[in-house]
MARMAR-481854 format. One record per residue (C-alpha): y, z, x; residue number from 1; residue in one letter. Coordinates in pm, 1 decimal, m for minus. Last residue first. Layout:
BEGIN
+----------+----------+----------+-------+------+
!    north !       up !     east ! kolke ! doti !
+----------+----------+----------+-------+------+
!        Y !        Z !        X !   NUM !    A !
...
+----------+----------+----------+-------+------+
//
This chain:
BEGIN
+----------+----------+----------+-------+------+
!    north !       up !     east ! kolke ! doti !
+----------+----------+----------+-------+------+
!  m2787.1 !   2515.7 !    411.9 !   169 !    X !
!  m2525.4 !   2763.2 !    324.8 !   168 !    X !
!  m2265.8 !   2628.1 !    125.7 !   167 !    X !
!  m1912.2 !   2807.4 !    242.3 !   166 !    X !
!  m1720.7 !   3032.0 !     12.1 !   165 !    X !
!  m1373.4 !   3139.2 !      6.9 !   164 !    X !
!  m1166.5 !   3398.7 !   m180.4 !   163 !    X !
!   m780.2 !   3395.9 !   m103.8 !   162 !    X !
!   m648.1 !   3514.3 !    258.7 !   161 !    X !
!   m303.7 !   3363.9 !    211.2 !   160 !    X !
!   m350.8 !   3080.8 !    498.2 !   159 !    X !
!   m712.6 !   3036.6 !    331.9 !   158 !    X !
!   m573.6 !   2894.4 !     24.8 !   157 !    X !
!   m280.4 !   2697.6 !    155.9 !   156 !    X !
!   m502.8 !   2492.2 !    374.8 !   155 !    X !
!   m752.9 !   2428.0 !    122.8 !   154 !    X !
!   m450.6 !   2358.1 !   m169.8 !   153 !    X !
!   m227.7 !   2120.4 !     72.2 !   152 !    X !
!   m109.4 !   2057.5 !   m287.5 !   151 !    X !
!   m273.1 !   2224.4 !   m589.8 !   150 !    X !
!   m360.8 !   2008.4 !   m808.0 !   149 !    X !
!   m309.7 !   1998.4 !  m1186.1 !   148 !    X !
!   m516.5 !   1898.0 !  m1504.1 !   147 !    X !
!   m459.7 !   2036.5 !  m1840.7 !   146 !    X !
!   m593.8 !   1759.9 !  m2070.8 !   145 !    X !
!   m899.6 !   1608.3 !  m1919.5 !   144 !    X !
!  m1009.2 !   1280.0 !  m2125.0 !   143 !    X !
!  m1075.0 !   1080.3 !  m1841.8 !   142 !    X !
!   m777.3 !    927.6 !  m1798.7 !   141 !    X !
!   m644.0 !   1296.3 !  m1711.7 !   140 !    X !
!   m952.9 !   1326.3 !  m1468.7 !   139 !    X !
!   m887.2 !    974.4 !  m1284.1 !   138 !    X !
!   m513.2 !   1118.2 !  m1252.7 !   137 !    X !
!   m633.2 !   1417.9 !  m1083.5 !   136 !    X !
!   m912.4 !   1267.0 !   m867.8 !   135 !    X !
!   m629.0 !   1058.8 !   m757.1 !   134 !    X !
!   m363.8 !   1325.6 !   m672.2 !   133 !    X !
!   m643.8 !   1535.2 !   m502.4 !   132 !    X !
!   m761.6 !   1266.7 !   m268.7 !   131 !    X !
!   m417.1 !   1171.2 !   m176.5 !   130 !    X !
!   m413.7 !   1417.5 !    159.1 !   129 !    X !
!    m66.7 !   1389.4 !    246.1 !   128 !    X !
!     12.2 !   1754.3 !    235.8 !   127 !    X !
!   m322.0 !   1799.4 !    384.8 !   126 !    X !
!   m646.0 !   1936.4 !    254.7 !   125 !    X !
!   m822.1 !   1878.8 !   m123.3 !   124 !    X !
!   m751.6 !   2011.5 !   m437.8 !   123 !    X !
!   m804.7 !   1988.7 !   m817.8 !   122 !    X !
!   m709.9 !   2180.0 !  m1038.0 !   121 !    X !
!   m849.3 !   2220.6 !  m1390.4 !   120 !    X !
!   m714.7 !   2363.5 !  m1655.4 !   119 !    X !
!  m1005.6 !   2381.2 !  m1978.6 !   118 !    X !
!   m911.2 !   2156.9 !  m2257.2 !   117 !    X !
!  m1208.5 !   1889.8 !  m2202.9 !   116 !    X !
!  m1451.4 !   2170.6 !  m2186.2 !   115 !    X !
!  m1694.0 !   2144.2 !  m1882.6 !   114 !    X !
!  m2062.8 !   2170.6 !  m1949.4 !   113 !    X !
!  m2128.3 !   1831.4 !  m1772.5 !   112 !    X !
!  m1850.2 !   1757.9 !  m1560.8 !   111 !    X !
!  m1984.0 !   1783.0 !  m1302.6 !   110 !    X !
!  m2314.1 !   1599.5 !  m1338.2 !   109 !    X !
!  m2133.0 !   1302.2 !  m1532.1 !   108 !    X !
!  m1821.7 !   1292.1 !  m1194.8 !   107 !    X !
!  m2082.4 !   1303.8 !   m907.1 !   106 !    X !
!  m2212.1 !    895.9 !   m851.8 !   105 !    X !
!  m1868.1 !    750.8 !   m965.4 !   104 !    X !
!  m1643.5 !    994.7 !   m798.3 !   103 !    X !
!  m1817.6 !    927.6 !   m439.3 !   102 !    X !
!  m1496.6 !    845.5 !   m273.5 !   101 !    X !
!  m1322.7 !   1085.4 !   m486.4 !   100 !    X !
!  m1519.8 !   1429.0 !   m409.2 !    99 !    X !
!  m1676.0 !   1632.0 !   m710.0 !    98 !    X !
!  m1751.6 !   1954.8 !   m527.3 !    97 !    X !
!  m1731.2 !   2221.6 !   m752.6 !    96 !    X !
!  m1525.4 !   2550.2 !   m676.4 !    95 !    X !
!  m1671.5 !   2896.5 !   m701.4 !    94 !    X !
!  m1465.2 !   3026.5 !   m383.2 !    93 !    X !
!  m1240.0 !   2811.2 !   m273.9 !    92 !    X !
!  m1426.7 !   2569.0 !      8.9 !    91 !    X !
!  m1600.4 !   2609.7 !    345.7 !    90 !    X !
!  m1818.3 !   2383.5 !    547.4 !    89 !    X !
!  m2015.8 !   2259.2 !    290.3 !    88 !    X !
!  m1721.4 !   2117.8 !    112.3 !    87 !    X !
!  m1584.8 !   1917.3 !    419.1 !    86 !    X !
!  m1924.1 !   1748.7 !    407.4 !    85 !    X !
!  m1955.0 !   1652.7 !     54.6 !    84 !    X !
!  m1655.1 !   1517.6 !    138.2 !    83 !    X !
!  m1373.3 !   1616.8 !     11.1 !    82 !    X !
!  m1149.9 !   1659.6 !   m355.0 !    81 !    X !
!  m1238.5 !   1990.2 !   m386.1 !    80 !    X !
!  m1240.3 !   2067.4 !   m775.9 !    79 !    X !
!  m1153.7 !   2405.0 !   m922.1 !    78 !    X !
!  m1236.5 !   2548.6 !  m1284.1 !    77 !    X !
!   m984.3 !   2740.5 !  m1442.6 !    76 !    X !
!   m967.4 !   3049.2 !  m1645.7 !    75 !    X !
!  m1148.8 !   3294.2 !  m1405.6 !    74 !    X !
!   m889.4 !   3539.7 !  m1479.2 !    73 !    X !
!   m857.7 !   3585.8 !  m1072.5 !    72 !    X !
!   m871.0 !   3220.9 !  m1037.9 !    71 !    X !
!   m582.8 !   3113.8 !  m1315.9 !    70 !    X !
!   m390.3 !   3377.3 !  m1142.0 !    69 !    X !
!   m433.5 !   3200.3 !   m822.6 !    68 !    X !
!   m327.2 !   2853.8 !   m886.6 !    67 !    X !
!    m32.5 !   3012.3 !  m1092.2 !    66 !    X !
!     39.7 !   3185.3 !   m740.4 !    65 !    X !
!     m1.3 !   2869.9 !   m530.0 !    64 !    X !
!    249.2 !   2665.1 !   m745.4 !    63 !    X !
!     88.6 !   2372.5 !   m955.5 !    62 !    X !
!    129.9 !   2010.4 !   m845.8 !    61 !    X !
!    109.5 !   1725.6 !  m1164.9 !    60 !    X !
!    445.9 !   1747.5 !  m1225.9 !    59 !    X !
!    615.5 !   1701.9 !  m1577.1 !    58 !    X !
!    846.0 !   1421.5 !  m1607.7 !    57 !    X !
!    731.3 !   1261.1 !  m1911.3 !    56 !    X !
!    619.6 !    962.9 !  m1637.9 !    55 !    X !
!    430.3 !   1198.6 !  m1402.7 !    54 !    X !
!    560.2 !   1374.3 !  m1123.2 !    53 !    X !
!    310.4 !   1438.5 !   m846.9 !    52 !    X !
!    454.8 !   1154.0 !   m647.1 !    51 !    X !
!    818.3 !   1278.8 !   m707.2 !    50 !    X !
!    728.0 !   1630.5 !   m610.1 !    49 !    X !
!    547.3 !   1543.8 !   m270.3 !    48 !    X !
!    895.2 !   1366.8 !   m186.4 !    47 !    X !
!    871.9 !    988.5 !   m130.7 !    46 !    X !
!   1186.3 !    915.1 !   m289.3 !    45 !    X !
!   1250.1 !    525.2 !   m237.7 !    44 !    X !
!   1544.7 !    373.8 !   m112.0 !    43 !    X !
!   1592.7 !    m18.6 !   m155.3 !    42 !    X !
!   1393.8 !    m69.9 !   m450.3 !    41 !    X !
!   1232.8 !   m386.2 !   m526.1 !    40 !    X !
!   1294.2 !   m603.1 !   m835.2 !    39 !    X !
!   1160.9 !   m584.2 !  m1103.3 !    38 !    X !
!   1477.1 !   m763.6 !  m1323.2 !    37 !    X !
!   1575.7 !   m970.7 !  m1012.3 !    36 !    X !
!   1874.6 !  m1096.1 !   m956.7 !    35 !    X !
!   1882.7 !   m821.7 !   m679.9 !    34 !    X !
!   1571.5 !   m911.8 !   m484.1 !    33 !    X !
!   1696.2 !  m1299.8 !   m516.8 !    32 !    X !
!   1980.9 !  m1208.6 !   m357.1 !    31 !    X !
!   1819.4 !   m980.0 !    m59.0 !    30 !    X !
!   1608.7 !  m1309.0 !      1.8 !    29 !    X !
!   1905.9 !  m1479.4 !     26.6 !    28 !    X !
!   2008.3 !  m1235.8 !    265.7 !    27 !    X !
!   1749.6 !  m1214.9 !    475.4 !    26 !    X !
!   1674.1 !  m1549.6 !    531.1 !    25 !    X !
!   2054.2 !  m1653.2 !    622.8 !    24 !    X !
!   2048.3 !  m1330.1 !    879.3 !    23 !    X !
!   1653.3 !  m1460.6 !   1010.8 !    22 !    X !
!   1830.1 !  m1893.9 !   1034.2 !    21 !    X !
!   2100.5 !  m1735.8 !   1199.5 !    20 !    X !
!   1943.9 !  m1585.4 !   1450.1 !    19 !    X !
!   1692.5 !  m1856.6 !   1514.6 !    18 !    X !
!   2028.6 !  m2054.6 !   1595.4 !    17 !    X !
!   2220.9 !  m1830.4 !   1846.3 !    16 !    X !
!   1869.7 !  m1783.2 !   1971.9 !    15 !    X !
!   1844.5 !  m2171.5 !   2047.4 !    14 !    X !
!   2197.5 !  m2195.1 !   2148.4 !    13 !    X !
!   2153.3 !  m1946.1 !   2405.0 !    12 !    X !
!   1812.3 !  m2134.1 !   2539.5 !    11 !    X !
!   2009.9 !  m2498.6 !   2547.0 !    10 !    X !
!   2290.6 !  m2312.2 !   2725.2 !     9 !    X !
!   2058.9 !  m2138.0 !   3032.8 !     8 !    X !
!   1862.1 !  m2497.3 !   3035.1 !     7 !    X !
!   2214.5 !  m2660.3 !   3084.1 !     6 !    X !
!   2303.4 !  m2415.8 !   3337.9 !     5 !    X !
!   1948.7 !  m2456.5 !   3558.8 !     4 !    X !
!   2002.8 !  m2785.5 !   3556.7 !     3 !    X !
!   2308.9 !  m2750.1 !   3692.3 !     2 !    X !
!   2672.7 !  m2876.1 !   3542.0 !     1 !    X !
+----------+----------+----------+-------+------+
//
């Protein structure tokens, strides 16, 4: 046998081996997931409804047209979500600006003549845009008993011609 033969074995045998050492290594470690009582979930429903959901079952998202009924009887207050920034350059009409990242230096001046069972609905842009959700959730700890956000809510707002405002500076 070659040199170059043996090396060519030694190398096969070395992946044969690392290969079983990964399939050993995932399996045990899909034992131990099983066995355990929190253990991981193999499939996860990521669905915008299933995030929103909380754990009574009720979701947090409200539909577009309640969103806008709520507006027209001016029974709701709207929060954007965004950036000061974002806000400036065009929001729902009559909105407050209380974005997350800066929750703790906005939410007292806000919130200050707002009644604790007023809806509120909070919005930001994007499907994916997690803003909302957690400005949400923060509210409801807060005290905030009718709280809902309207998904995608800037986006959705303008696409259907709704009342906007921009901040003139």
């Amino acid at each position: 046998m070659q040199q170059s033969d043996v090396l060519r074995q030694s190398l096969m045998d070395t992946v044969r081996e690392a290969c079983l050492i990964i399939l050993l290594s995932l399996v045990a470690a899909l034992a131990v997931n099983l066995a355990r009582t929190d253990s991981i979930p193999f499939i996860q429903n990521w669905s915008i409804e299933e995030r929103l959901s909380q754990d009574n079952g009720d979701s947090l998202a409200i539909p577009l047209s309640e969103a806008e009924t709520l507006f027209k009887e001016n029974k709701a207050i709207f929060l954007d979500a965004r950036g000061q920034e974002l806000f400036d350059e065009g929001h729902i009409k009559g909105a407050r600006n209380l974005p997350w990242h800066a929750v703790d230096d906005y939410f007292s001046e806000i919130i200050k003549d707002m009644d604790r069972e007023t809806p509120v609905i909070t919005y930001c842009d994007g499907e994916s845009c997690n803003l909302s959700h957690d400005l949400a959730v923060f509210l409801k700890n807060m005290g905030f008993t009718h709280v809902k956000i309207l998904v995608n809510g800037w986006t959705v707002w303008v696409e259907n011609n709704l009342p906007i405002e921009a901040t003139d500076k």
